[in-house]
N, CA, C and O atoms as a printed pandas DataFrame, in Angstrom:
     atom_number atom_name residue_name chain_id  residue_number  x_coord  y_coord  z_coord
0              1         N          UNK        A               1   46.458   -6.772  -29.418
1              2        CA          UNK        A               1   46.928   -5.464  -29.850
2              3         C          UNK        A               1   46.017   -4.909  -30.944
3              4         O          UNK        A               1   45.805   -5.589  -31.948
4              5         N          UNK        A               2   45.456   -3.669  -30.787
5              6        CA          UNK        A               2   45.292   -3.393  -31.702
6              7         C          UNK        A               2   45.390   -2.372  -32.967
7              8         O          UNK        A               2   46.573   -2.516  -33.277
8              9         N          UNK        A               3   45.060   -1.798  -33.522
9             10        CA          UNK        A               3   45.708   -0.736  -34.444
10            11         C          UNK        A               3   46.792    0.374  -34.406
11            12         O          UNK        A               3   47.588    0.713  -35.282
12            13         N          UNK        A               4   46.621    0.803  -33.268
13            14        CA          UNK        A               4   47.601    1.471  -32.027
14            15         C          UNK        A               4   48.773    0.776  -31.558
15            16         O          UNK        A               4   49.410    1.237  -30.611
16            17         N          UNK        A               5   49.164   -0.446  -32.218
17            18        CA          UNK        A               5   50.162   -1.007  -31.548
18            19         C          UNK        A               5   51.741   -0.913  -31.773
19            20         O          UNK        A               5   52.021   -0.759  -32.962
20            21         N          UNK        A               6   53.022   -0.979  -30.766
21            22        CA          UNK        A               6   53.910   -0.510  -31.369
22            23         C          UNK        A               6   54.742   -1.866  -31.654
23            24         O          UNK        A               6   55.157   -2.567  -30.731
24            25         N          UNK        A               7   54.888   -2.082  -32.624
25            26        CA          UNK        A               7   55.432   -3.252  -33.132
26            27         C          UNK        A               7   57.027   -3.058  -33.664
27            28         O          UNK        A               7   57.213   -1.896  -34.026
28            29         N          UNK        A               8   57.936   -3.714  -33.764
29            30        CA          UNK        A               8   59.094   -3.745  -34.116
30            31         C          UNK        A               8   59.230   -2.784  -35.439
31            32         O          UNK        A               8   60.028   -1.857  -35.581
32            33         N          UNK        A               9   58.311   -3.215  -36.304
33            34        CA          UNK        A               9   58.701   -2.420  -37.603
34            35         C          UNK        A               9   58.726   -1.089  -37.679
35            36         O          UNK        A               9   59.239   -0.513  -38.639
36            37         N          UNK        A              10   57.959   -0.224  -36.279
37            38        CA          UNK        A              10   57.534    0.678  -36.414
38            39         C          UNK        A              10   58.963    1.449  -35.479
39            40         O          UNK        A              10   58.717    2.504  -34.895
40            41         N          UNK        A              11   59.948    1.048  -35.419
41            42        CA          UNK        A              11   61.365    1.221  -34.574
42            43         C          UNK        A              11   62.192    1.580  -35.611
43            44         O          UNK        A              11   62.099    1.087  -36.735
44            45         N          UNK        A              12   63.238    2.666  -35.196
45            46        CA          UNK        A              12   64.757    2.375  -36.227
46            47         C          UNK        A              12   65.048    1.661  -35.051
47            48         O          UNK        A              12   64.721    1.843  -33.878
48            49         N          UNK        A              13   66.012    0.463  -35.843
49            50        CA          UNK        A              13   66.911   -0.153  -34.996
50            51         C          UNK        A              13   68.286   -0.384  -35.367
51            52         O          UNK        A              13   68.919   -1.372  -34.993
52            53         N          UNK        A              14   68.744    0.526  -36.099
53            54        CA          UNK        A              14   70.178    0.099  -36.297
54            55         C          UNK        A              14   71.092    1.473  -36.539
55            56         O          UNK        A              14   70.469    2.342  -37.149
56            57         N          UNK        A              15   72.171    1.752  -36.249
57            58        CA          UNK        A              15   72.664    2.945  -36.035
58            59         C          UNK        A              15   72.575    3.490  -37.582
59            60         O          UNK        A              15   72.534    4.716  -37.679
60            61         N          UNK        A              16   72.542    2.808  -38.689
61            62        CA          UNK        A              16   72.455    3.211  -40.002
62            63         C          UNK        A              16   71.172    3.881  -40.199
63            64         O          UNK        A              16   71.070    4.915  -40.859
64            65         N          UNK        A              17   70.220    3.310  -39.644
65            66        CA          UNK        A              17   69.019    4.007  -39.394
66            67         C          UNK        A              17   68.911    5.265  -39.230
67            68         O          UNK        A              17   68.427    5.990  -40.100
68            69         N          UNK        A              18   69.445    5.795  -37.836
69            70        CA          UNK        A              18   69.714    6.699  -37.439
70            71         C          UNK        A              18   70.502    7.971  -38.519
71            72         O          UNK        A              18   70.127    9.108  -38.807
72            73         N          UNK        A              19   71.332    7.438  -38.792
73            74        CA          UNK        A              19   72.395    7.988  -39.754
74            75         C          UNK        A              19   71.732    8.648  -40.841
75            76         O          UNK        A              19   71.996    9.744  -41.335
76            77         N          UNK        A              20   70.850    7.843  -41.140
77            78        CA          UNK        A              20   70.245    8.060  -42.580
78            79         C          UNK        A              20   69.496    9.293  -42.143
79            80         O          UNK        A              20   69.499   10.245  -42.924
80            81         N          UNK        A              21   68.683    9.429  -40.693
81            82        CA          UNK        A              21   67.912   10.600  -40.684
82            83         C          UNK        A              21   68.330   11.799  -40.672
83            84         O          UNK        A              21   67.832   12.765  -41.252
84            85         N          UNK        A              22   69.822   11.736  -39.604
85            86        CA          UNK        A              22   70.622   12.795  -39.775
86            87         C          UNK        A              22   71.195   13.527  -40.731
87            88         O          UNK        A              22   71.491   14.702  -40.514
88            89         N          UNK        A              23   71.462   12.844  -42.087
89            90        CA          UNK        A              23   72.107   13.284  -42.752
90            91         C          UNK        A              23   71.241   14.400  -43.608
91            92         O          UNK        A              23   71.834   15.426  -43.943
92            93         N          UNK        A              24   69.421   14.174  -44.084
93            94        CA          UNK        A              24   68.935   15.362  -44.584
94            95         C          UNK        A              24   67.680   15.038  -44.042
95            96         O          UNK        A              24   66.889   14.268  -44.585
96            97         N          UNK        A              25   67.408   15.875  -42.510
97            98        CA          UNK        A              25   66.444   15.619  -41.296
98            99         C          UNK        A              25   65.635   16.992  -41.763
99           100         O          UNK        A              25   66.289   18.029  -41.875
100          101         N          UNK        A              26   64.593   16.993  -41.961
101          102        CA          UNK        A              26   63.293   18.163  -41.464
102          103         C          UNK        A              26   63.499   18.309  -40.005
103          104         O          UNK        A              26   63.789   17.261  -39.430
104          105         N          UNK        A              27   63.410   19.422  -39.250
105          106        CA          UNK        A              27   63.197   19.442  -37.795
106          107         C          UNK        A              27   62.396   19.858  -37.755
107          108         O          UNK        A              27   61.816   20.487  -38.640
108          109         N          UNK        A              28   62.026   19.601  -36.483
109          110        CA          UNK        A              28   60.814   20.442  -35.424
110          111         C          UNK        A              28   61.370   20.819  -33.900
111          112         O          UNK        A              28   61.144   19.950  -33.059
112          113         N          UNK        A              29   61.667   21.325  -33.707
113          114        CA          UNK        A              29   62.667   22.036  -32.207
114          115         C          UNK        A              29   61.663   22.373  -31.540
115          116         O          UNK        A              29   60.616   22.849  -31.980
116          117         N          UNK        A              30   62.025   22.070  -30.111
117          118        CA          UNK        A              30   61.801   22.909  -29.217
118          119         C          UNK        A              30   62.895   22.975  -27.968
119          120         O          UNK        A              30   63.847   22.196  -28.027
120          121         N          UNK        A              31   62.772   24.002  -26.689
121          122        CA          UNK        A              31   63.441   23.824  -25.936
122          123         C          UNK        A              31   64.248   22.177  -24.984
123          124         O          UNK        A              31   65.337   21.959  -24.452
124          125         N          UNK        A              32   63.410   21.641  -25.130
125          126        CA          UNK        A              32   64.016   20.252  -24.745
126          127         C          UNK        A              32   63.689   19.133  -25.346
127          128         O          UNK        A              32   63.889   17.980  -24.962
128          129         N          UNK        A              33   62.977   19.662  -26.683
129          130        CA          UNK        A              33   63.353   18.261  -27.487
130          131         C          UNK        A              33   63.474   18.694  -28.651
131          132         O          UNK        A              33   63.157   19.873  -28.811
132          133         N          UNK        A              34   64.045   17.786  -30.053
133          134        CA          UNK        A              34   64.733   18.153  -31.588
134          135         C          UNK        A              34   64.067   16.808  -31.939
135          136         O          UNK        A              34   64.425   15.702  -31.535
136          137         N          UNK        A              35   63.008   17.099  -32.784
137          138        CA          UNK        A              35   62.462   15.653  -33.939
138          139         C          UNK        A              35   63.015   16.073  -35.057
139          140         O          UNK        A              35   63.359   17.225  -35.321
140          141         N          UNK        A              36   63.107   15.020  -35.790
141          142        CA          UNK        A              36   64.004   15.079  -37.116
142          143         C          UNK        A              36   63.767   13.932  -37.657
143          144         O          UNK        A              36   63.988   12.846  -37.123
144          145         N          UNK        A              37   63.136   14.181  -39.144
145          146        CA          UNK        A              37   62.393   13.502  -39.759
146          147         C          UNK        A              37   63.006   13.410  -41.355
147          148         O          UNK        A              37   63.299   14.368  -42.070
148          149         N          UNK        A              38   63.115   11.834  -41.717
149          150        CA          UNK        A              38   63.364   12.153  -43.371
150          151         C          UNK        A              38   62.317   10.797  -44.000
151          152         O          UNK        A              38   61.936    9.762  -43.454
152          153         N          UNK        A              39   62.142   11.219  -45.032
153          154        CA          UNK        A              39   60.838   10.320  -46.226
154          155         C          UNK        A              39   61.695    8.950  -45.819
155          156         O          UNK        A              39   62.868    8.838  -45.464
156          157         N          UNK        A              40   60.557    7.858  -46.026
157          158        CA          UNK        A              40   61.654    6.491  -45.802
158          159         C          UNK        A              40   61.003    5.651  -46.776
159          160         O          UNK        A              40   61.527    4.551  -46.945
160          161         N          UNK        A              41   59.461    6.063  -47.793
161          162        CA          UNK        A              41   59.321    5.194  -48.695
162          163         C          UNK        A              41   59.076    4.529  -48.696
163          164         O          UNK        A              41   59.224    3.807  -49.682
164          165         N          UNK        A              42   58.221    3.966  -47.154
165          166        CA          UNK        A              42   57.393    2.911  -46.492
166          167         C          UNK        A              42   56.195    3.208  -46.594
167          168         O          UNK        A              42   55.880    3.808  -47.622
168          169         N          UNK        A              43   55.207    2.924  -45.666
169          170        CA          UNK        A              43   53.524    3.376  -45.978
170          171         C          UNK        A              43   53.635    3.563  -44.663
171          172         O          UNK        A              43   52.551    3.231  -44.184
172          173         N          UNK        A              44   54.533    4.000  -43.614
173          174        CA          UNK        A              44   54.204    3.920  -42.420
174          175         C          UNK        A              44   55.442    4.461  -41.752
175          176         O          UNK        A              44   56.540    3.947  -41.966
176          177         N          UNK        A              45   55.236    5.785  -40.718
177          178        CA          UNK        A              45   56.297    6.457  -39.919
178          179         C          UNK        A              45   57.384    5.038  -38.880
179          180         O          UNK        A              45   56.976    3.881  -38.779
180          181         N          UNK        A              46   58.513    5.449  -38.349
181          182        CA          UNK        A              46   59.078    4.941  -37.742
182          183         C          UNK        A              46   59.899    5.507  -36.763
183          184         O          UNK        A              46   60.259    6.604  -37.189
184          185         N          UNK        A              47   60.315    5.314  -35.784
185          186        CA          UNK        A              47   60.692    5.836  -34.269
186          187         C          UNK        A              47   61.756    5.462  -33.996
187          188         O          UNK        A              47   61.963    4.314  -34.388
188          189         N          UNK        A              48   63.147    6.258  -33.107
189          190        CA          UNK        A              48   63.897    6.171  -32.811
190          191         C          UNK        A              48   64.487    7.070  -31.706
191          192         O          UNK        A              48   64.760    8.206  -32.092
192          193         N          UNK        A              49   64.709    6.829  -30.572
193          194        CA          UNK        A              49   64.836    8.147  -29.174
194          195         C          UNK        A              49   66.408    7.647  -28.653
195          196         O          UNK        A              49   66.965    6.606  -28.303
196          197         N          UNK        A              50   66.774    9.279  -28.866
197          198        CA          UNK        A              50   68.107    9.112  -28.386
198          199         C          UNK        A              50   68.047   10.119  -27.055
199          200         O          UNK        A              50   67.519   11.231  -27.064
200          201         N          UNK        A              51   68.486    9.700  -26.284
201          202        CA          UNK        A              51   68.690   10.519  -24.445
202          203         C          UNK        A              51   69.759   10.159  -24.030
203          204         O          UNK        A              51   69.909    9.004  -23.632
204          205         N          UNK        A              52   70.788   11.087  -24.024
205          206        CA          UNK        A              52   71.642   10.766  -23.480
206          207         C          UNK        A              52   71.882   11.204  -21.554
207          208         O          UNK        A              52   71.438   12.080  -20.812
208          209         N          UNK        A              53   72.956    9.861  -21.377
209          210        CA          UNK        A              53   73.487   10.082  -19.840
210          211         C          UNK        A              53   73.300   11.672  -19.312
211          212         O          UNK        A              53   72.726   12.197  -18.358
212          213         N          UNK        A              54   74.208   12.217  -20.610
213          214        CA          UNK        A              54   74.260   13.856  -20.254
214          215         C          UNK        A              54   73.545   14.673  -19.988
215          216         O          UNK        A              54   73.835   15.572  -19.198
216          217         N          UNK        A              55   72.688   14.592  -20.444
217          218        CA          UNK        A              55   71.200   15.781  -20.658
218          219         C          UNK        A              55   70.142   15.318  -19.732
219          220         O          UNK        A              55   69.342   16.083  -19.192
220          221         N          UNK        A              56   70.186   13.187  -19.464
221          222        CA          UNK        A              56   69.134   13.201  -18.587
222          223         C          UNK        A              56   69.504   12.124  -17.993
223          224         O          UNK        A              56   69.492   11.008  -18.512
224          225         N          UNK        A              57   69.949   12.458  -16.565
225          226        CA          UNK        A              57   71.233   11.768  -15.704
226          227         C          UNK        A              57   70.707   10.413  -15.453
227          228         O          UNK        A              57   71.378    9.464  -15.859
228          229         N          UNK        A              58   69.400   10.160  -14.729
229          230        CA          UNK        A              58   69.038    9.056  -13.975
230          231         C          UNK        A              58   68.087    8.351  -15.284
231          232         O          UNK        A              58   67.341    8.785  -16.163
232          233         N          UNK        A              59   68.622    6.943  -14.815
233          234        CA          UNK        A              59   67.975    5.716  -15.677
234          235         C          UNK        A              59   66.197    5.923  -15.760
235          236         O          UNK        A              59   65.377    5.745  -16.661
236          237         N          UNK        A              60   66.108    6.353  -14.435
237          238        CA          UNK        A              60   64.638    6.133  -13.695
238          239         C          UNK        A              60   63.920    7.085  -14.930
239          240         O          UNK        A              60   62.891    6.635  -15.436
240          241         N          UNK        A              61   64.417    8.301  -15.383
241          242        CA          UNK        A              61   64.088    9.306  -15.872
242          243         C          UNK        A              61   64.109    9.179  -16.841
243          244         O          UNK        A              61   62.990    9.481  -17.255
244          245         N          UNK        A              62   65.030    8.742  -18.015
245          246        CA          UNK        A              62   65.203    8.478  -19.223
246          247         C          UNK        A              62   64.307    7.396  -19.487
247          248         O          UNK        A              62   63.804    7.369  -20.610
248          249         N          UNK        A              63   63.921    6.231  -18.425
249          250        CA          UNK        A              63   62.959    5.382  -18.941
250          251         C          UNK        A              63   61.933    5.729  -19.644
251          252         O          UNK        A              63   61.598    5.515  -20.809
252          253         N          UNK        A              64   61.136    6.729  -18.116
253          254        CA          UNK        A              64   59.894    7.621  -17.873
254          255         C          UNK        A              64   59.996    7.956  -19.501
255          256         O          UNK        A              64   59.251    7.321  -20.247
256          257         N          UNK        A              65   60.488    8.489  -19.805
257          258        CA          UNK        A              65   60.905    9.622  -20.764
258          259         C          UNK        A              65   60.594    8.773  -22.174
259          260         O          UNK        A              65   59.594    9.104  -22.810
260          261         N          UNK        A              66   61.158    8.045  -22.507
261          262        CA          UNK        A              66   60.926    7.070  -23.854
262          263         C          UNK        A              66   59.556    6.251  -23.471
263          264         O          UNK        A              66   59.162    5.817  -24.553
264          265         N          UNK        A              67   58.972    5.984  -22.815
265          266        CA          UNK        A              67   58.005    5.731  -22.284
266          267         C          UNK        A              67   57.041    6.769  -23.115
267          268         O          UNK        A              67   56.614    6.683  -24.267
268          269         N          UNK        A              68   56.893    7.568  -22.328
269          270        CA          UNK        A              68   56.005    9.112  -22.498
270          271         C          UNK        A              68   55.823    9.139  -24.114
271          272         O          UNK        A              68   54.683    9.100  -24.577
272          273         N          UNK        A              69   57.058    9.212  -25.043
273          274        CA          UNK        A              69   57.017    9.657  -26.002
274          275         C          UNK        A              69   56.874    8.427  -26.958
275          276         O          UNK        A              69   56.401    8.674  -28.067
276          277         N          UNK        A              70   57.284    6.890  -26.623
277          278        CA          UNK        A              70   57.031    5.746  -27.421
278          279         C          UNK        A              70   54.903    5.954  -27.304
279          280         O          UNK        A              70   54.171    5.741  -28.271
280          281         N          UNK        A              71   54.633    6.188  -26.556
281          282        CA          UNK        A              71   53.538    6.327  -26.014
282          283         C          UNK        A              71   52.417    7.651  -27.101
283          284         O          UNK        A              71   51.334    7.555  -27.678
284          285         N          UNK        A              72   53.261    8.587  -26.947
285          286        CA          UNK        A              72   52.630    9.784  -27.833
286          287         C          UNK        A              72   52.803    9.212  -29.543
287          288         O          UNK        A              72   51.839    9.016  -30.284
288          289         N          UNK        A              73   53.853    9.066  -29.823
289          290        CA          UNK        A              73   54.056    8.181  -31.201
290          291         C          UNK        A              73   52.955    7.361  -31.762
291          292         O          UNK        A              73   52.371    7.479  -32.839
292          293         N          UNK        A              74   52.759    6.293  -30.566
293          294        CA          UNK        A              74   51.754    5.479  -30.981
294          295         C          UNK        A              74   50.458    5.374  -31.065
295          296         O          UNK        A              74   49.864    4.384  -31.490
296          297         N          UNK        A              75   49.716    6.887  -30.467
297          298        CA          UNK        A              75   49.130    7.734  -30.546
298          299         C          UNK        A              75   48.688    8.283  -31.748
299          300         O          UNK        A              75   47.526    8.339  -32.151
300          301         N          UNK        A              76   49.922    8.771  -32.407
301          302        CA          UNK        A              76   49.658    9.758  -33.461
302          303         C          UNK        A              76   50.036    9.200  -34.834
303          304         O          UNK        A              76   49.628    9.570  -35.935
304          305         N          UNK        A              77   51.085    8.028  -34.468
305          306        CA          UNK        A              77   51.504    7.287  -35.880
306          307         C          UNK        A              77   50.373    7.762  -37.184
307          308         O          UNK        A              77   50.782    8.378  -38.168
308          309         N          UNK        A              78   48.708    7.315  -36.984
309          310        CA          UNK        A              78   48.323    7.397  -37.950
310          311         C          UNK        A              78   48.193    8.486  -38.812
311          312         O          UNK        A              78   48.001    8.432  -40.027
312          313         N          UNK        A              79   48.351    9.854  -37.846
313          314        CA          UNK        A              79   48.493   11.206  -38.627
314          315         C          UNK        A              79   49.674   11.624  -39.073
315          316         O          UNK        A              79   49.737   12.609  -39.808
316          317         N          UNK        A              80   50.578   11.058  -38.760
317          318        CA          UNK        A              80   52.154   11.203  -39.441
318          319         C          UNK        A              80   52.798   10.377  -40.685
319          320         O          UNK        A              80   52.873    9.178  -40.954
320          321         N          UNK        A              81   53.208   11.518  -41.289
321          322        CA          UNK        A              81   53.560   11.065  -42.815
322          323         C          UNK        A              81   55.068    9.845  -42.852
323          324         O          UNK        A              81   55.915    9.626  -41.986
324          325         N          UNK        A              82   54.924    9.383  -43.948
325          326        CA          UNK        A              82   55.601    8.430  -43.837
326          327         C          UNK        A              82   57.347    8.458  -43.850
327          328         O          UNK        A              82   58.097    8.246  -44.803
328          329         N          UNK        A              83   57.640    8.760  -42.604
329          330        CA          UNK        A              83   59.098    9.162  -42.415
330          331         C          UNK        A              83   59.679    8.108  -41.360
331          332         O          UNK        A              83   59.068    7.263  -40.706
332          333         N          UNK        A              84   61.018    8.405  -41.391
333          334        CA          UNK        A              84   61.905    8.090  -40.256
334          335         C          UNK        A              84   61.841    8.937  -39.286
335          336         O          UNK        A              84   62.225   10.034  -39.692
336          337         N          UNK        A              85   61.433    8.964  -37.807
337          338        CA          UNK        A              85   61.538   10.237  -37.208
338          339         C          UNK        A              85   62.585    9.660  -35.950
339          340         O          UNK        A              85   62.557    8.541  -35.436
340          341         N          UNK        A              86   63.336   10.588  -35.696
341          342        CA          UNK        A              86   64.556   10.473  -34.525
342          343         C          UNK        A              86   63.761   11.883  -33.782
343          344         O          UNK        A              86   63.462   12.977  -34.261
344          345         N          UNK        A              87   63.547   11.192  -32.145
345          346        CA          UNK        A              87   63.864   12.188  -31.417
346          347         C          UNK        A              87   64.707   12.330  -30.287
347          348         O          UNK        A              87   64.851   11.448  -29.440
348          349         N          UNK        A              88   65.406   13.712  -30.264
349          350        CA          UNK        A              88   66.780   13.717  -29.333
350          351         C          UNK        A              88   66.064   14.829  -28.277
351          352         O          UNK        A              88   65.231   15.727  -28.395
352          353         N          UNK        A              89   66.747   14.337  -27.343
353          354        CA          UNK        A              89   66.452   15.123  -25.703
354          355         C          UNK        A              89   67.774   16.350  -25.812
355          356         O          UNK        A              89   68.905   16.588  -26.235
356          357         N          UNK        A              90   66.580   16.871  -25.054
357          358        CA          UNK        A              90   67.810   17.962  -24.885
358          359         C          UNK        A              90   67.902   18.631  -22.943
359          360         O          UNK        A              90   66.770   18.891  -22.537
360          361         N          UNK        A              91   68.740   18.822  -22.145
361          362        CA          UNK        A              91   69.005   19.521  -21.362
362          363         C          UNK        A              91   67.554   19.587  -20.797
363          364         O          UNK        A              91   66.716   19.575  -21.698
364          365         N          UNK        A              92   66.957   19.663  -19.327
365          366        CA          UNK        A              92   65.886   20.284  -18.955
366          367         C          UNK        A              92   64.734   19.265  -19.120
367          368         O          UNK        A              92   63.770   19.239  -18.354
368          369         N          UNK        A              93   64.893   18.435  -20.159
369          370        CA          UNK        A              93   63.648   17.678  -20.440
370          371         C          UNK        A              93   63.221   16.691  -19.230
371          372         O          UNK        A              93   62.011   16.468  -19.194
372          373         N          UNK        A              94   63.864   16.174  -18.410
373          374        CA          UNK        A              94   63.741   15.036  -17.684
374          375         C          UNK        A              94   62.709   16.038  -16.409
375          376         O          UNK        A              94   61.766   15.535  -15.797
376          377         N          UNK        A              95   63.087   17.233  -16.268
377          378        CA          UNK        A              95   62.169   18.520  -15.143
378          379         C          UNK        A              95   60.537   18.174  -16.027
379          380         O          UNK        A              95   59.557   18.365  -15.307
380          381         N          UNK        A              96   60.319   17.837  -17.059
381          382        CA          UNK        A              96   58.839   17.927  -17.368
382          383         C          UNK        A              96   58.360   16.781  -16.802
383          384         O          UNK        A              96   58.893   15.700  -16.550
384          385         N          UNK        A              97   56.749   17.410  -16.577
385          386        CA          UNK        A              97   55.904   16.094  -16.052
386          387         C          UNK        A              97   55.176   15.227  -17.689
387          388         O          UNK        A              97   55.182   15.689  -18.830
388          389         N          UNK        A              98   54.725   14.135  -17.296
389          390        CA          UNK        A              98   54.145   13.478  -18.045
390          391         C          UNK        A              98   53.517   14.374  -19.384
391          392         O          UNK        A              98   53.971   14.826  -20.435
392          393         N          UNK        A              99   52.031   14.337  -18.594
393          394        CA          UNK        A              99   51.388   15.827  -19.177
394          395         C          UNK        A              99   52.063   16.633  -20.346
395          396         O          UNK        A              99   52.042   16.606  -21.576
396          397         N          UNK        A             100   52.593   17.270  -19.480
397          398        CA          UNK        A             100   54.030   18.512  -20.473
398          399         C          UNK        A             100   54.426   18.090  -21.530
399          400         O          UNK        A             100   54.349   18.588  -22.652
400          401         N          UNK        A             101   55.107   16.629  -20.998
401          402        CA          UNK        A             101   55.741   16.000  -22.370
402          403         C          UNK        A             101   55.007   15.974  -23.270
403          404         O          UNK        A             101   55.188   16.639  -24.290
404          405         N          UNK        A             102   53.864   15.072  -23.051
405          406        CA          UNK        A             102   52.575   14.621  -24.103
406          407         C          UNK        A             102   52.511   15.847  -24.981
407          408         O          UNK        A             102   52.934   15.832  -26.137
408          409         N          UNK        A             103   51.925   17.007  -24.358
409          410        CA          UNK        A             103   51.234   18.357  -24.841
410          411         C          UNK        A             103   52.470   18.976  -25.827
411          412         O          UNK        A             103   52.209   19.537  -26.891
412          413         N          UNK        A             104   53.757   18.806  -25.356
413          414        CA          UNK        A             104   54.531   19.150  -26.324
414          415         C          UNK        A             104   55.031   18.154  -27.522
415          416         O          UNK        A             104   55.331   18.629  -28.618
416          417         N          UNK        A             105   55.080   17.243  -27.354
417          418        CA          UNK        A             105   54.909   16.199  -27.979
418          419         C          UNK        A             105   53.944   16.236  -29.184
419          420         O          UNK        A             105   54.398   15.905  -30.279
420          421         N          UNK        A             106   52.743   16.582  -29.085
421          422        CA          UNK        A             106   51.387   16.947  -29.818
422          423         C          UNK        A             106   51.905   17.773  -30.591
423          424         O          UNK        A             106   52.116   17.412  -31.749
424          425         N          UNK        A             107   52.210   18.936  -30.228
425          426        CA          UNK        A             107   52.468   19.972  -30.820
426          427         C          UNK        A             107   53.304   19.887  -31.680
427          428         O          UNK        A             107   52.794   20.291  -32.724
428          429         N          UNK        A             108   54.789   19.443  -31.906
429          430        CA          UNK        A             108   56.209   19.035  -32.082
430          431         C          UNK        A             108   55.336   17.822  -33.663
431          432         O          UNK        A             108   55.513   18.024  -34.864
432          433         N          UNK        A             109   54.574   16.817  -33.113
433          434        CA          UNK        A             109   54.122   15.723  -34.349
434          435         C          UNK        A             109   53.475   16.858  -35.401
435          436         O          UNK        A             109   53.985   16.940  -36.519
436          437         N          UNK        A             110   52.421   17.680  -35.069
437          438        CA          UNK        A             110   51.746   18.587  -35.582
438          439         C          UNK        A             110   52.743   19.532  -36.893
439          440         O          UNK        A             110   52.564   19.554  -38.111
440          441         N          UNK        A             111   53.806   20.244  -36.042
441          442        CA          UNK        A             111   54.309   20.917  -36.970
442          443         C          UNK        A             111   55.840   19.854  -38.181
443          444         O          UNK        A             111   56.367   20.158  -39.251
444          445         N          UNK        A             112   55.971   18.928  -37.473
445          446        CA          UNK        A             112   57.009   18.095  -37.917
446          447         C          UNK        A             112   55.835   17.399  -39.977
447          448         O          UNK        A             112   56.323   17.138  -41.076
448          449         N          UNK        A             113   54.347   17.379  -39.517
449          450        CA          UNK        A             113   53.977   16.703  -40.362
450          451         C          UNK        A             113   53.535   17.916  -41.314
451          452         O          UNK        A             113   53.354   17.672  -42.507
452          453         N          UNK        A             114   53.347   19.275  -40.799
453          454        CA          UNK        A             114   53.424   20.674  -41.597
454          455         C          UNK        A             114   54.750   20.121  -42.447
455          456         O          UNK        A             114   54.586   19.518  -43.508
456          457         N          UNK        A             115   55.903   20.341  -41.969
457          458        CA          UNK        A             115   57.296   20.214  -43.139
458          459         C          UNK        A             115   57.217   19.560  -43.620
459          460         O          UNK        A             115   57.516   19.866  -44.774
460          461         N          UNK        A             116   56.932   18.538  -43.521
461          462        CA          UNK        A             116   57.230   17.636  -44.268
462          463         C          UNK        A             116   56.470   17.269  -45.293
463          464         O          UNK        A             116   57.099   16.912  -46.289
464          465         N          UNK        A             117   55.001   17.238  -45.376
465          466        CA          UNK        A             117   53.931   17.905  -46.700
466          467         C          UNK        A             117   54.253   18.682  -46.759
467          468         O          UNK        A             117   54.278   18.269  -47.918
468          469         N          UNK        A             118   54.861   20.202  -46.732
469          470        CA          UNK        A             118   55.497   20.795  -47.540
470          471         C          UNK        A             118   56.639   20.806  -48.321
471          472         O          UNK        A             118   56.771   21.312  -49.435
472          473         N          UNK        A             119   57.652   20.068  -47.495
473          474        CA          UNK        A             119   58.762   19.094  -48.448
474          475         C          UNK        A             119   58.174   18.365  -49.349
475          476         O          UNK        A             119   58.939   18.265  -50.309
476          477         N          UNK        A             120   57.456   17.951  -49.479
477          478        CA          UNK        A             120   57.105   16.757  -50.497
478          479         C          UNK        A             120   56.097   17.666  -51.505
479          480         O          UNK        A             120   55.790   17.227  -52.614
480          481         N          UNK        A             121   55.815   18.426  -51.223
481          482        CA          UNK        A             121   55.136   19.385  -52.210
482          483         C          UNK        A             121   55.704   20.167  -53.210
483          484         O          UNK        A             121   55.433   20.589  -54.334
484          485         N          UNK        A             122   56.631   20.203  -52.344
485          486        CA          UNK        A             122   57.533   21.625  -52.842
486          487         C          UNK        A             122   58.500   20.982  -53.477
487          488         O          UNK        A             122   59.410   21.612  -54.016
């Protein structure tokens, strides 16, 4: 593995985790996906994907799907500031191709790491 790699630490894994981001999250929205990001005081971002049954019916799809984006994460980890980031699916998302995801994905890390140097600035 190398520098690029996604290792356990780099996961929320516990619903408190989660909790913690929700409660005072930076977003970055778009039509079918919501990142939400809070400082965690580590030297290093961390990941957490919630998809539900509802929004994206088949297993096959939701795999694809955390796949795609565990994938873009580990990608970009090194340009992203040091947060907790949760991302939630929304409606429609499972209709994108690979590609799509990625490209929005890009975009979504891009402005998520705008707020958040500006949170920390400001």
């Amino acid at each position: 593995m190398g520098e690029n790699q996604f290792s356990r630490e780099l996961r929320l894994l516990t619903p408190t985790h989660f909790e913690n981001v929700f409660q005072q999250a930076i977003p970055a929205v778009s039509p079918q996906l919501t990142l939400l990001a809070r400082h965690n005081g580590l030297s290093h971002p961390r990941i957490g994907i919630t998809l539900s049954k509802k929004r994206v019916r088949k297993a096959h799809d939701r795999n694809r799907l955390k796949r795609v984006i565990r994938e873009s994460f580990r990608l970009a980890q090194h340009d992203l500031p040091s947060a907790d980031i949760v991302v939630v699916g929304k409606s429609g998302l499972d209709k994108m191709t690979n590609q799509q995801l990625s490209e929005l994905l890009s975009r979504l890390w891009k402005k998520l790491k705008q707020r958040c140097n500006q949170q920390a600035s400001g």
